[in-house]
PAKOLNU-347463 format. One record per residue (C-alpha): residue in one letter; x, y, z. Coordinates in nm, 3 decimals, decimal comma, padded with zeros to 5 digits. Example, Ala and Ser with C-alpha at 12.3 -4.5 7.8 and 13.67 -1.06 7.14 Angstrom:
2
  r        x        y        z
  A   01,230  -00,450   00,780
  S   01,367  -00,106   00,714
// end
This chain:
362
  r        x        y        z
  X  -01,341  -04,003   09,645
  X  -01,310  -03,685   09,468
  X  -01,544  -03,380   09,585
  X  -01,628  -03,106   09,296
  X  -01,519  -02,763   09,382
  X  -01,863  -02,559   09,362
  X  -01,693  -02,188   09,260
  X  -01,965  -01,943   09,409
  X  -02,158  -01,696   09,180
  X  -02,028  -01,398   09,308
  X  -01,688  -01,486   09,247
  X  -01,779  -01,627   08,862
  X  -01,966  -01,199   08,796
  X  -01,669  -01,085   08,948
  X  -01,435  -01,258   08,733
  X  -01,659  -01,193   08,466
  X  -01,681  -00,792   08,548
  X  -01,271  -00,761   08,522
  X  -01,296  -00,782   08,117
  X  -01,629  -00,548   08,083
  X  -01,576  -00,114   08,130
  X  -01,643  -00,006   08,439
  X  -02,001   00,146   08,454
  X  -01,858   00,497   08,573
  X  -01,563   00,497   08,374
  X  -01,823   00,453   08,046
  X  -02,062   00,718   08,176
  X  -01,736   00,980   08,213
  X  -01,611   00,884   07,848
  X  -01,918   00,889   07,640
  X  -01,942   01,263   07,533
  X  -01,539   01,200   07,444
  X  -01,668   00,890   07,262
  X  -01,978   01,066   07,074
  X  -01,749   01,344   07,032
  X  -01,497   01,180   06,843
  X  -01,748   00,939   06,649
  X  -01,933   01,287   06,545
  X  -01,573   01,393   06,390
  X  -01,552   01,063   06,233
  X  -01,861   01,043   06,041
  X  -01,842   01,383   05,944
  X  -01,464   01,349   05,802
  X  -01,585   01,061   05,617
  X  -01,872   01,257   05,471
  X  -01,677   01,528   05,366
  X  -01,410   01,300   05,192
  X  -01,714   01,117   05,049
  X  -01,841   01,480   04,898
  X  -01,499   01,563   04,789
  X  -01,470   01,252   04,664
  X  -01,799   01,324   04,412
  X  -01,700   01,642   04,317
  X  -01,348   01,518   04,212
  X  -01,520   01,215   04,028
  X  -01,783   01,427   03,855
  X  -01,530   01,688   03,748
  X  -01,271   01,448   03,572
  X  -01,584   01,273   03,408
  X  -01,679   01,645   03,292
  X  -01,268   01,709   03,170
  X  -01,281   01,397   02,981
  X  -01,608   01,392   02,864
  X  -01,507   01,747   02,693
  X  -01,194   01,630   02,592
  X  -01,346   01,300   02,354
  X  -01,586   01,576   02,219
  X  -01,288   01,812   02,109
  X  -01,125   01,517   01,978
  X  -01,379   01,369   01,772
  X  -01,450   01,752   01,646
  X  -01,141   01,794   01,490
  X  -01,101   01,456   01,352
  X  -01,459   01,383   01,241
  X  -01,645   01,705   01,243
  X  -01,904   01,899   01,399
  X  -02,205   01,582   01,327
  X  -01,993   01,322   01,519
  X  -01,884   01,535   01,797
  X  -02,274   01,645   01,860
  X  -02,338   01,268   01,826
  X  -02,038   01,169   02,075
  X  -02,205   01,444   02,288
  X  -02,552   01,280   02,313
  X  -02,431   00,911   02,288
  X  -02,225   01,035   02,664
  X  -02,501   01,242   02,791
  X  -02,721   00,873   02,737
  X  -02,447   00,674   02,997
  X  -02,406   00,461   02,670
  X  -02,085   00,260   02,814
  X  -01,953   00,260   02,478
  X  -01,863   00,610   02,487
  X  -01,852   00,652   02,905
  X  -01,544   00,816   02,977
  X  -01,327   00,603   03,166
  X  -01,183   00,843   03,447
  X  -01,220   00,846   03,855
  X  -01,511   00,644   03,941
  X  -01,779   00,752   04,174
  X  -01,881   00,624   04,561
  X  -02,199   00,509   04,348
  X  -01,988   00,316   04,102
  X  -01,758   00,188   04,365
  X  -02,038   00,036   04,543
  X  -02,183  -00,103   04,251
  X  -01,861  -00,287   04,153
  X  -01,812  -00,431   04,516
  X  -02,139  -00,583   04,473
  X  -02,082  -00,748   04,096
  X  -01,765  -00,887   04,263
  X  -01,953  -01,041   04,552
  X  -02,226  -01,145   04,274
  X  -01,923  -01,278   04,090
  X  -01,789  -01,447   04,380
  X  -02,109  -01,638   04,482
  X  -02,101  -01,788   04,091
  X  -01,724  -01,925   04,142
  X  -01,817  -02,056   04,463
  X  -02,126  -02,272   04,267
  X  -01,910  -02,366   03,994
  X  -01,601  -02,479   04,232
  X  -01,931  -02,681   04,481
  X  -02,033  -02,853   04,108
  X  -01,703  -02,918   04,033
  X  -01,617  -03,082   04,311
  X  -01,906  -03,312   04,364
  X  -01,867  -03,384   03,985
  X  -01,505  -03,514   04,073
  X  -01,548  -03,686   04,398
  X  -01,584  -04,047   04,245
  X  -01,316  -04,047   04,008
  X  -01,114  -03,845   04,310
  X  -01,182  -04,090   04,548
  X  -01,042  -04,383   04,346
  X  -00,743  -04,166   04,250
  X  -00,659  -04,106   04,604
  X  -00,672  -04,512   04,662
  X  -00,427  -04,531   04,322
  X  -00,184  -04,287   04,490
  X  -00,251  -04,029   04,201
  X  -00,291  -03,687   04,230
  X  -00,639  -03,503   04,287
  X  -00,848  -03,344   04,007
  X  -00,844  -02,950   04,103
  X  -01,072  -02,700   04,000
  X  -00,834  -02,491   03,761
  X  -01,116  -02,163   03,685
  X  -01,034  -01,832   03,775
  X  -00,966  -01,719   04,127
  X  -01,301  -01,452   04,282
  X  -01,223  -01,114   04,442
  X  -01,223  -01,280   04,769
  X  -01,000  -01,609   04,704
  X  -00,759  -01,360   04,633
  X  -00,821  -01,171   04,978
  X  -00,745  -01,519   05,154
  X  -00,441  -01,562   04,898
  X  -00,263  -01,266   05,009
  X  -00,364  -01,283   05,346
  X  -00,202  -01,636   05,322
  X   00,095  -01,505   05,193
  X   00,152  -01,223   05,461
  X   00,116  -01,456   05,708
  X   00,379  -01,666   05,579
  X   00,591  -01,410   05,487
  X   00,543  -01,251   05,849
  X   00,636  -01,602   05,993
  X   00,928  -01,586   05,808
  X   01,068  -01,235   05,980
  X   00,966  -01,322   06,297
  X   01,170  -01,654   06,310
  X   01,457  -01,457   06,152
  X   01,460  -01,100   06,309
  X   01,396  -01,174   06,686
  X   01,614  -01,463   06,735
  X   01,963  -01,240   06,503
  X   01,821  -00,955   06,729
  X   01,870  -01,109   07,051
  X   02,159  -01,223   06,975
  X   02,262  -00,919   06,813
  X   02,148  -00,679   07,155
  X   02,318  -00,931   07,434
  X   02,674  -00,860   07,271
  X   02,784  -00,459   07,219
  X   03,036  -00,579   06,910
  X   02,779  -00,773   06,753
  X   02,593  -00,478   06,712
  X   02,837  -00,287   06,597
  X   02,985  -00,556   06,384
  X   02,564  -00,600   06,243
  X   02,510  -00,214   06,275
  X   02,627  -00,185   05,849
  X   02,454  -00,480   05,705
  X   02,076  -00,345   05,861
  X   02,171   00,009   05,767
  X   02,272  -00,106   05,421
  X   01,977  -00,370   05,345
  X   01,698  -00,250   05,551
  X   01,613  -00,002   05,301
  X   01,646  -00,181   04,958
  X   01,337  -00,169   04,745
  X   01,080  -00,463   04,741
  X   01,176  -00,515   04,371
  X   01,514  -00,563   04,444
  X   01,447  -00,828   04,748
  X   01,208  -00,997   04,514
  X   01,441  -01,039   04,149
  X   01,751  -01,147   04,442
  X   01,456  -01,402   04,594
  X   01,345  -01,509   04,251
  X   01,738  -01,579   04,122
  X   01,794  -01,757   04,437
  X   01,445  -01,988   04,455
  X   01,475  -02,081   04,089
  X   01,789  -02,234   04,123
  X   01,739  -02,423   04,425
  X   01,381  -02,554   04,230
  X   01,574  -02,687   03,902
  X   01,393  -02,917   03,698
  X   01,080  -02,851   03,945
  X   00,725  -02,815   03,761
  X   00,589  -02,656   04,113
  X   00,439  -02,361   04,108
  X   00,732  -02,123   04,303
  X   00,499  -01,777   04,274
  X   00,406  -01,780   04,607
  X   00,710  -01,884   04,764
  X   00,884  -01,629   04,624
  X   00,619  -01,358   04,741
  X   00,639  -01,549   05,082
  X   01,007  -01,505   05,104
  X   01,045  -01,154   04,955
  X   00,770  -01,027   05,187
  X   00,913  -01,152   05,498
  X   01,280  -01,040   05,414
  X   01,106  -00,656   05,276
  X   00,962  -00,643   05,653
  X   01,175  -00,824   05,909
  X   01,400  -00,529   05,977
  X   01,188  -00,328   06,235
  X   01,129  -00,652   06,444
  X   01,527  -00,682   06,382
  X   01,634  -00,307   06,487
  X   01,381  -00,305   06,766
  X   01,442  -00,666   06,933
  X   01,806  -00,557   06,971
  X   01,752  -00,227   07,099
  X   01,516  -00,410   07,336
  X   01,752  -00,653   07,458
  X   02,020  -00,392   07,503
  X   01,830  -00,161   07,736
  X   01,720  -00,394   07,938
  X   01,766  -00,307   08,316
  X   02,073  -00,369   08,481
  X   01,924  -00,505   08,788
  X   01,761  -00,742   08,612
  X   02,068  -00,909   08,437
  X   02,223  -00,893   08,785
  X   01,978  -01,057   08,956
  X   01,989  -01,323   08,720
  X   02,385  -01,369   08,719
  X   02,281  -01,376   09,165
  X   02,079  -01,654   09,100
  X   02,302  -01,841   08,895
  X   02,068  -01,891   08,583
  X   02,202  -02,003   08,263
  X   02,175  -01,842   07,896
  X   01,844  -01,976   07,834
  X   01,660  -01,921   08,186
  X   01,776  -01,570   08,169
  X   01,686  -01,528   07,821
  X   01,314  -01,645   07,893
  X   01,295  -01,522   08,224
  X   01,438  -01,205   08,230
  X   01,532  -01,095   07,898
  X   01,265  -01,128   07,648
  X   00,988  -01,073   07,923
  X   01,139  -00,674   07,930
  X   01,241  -00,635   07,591
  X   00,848  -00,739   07,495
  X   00,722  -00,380   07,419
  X   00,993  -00,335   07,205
  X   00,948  -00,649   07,048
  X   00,622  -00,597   07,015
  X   00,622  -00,256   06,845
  X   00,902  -00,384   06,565
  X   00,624  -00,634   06,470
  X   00,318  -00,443   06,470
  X   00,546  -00,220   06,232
  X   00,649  -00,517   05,994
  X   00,307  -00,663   05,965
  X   00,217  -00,323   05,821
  X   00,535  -00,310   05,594
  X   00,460  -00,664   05,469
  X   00,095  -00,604   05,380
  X   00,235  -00,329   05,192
  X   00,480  -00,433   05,025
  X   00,283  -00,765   04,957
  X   00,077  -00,571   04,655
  X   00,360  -00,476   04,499
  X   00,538  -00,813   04,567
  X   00,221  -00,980   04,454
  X   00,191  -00,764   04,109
  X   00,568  -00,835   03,974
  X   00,592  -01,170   04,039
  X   00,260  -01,281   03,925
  X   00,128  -01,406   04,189
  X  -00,207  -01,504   04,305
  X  -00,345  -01,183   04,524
  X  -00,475  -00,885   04,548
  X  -00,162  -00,705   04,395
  X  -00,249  -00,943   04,081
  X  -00,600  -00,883   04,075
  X  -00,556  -00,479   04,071
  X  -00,259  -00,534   03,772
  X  -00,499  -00,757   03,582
  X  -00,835  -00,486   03,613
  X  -00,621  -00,205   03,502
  X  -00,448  -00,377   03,197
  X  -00,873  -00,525   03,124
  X  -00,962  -00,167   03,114
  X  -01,298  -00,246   03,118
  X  -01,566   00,065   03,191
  X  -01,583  -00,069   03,538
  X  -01,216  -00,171   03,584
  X  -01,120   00,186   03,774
  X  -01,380   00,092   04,027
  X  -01,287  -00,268   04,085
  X  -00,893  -00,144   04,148
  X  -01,071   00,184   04,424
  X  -01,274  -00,169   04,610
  X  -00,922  -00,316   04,578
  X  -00,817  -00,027   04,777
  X  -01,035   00,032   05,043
  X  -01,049  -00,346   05,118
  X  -00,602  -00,332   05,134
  X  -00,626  -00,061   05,364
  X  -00,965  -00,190   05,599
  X  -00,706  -00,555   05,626
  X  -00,382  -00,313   05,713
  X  -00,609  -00,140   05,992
  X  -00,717  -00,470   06,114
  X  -00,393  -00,650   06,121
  X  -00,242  -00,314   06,269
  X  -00,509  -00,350   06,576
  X  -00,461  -00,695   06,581
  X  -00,091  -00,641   06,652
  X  -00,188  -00,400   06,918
  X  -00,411  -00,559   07,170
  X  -00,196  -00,877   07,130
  X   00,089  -00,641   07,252
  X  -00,125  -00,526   07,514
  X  -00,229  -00,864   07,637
  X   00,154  -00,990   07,661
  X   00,325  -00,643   07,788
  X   00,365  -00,564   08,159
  X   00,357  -00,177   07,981
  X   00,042  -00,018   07,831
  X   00,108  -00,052   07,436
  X   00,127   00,296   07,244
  X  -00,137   00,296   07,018
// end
């Protein structure tokens, strides 16, 4: 019969206490910690104050400048009436400059209001279509899809969806040329002038040599082929520090180790697996925290030109709208890019932390 191992309770809280802060460790960091939190909030307070100030003095430049304009086109009556009508907050007349924290925050909540309507429509939709769905499905048709307008946030998990593809894409190119590339000293001087000469082409460049090369490989295709060529661009914009950095990696890896290895007989893969890539992991590791953050980047950009679905789309569409609160939607657009690039970034990190024998730079 088989007997059930009873693990005892002390040895469940004390595998449980080595992932918590040790108690003394805490108590000896928190002034550092309040310290540094204090600088925090009160750098974010003073770029929130500058931030006003800036806003409320363009709004002041412009708001003089309509005046002037509408004095010496229409005359003193219209310019005291353009004067009042913008003193009211009429948005007819609102000068359309930097927009304030106020405003900001306003405009992230109409485009979570907005979001929460798309989300009703796409529920209505779909239970509208279900039926006639369901007996297209049995008919081997294709599906009725809801074909409205993409919220805020669809187009957060859009470009998220396309930076993870697109990172996919470098990391199954970069580390496995890169390996090869550091194990052999004239491969990487035979590869040393195509990464010097491609790694720094522009993302419009990679994207118009993407787009030439996808729409001739999709000929007499009616698929969509927007977000495979953001996919591709984006991971061949960003695989280049994973590239450099794998190589350099599996170059400098200790001697010892390699001759341990050859001691022990193991072949190309073993030694690759076992010795290899197990060293060259901070390295690794570092080249991809670095092209996440490229491809993110580069992904607005990527996003905008080719007319994708995304945030890169989104900001290109609010600024051509020019709608009173267009400015502010494109400043959310911002802060919300640059919150995901943090997160991604730390993401990177304690992944690198959990699967390195080193402790990870920050």
């Amino acid at each position: 019969m088989s007997q059930t191992t009873t693990i005892p309770a002390s040895a469940k809280t004390a595998s449980i206490k080595r992932f918590l802060p040790s108690t003394t460790n805490l108590g000896a960091k928190l002034p550092g910690m309040a310290r540094s939190a204090g600088i925090t909030l009160a750098s974010m307070l003073l770029f929130l104050l500058i931030w006003q100030l800036s806003s409320s003095y363009l709004y002041s430049v412009e708001a003089e400048s309509r005046i002037d304009r509408v004095l010496a086109e229409q005359g003193p009556e219209e310019a005291e009436a353009m004067r009042a009508c913008i003193a009211s907050g009429d948005i007819s007349c609102k000068p359309n400059t930097l927009p304030s924290p106020a405003e900001v925050v306003k405009a992230s909540q109409l485009l979570l209001a907005d979001h929460r309507t798309i989300s009703a429509d796409k529920a209505e939709f779909k239970a509208k279509t279900a039926g006639v769905n369901a007996q297209r499905k049995e008919q081997g048709l294709d599906l009725i899809t809801y074909t409205g307008r993409p919220s805020f946030v669809d187009q957060i998990f859009t470009s998220l969806k396309t930076v993870a593809v697109g990172f996919l894409i470098a990391l199954f190119i970069a580390v496995p040329i890169g390996v090869i590339i550091g194990l052999n000293e004239n491969l990487r001087t035979a590869f040393n002038w195509f990464i010097q000469v491609f790694k720094p082409v522009s993302p419009v460049v990679w994207l118009l040599l993407v787009f030439m090369i996808v729409k001739t490989l999709t000929l007499g295709s009616d698929s969509d082929t927007s977000f495979l060529i953001s996919a591709v661009s984006v991971g061949l914009c960003s695989m280049w520090a994973t590239l450099v950095n794998t190589s350099v990696g599996v170059s400098s890896v200790n001697k010892d180790y390699i001759n341990v290895a050859k001691v022990l007989k193991l072949g190309i893969g073993k030694k690759i697996f076992k010795v290899i890539l197990p060293s060259a992991i901070p390295l690794i590791f570092t080249g991809l925290r670095i092209t996440v953050s490229v491809a993110w980047m580069v992904l607005i950009a990527i996003e905008l030109l080719a007319q994708s679905p995304g945030l890169g789309s989104f900001v290109w569409e609010e600024f051509q709208n020019g709608a009173n609160d267009s400015n502010a939607k494109i400043i959310v657009a911002m802060f919300v890019i640059g919150f995901i690039g943090f997160l991604l970034d730390r993401v990177m990190y304690y992944i690198q932390q959990s699967v390195s024998f080193e402790k990870a730079l920050s």
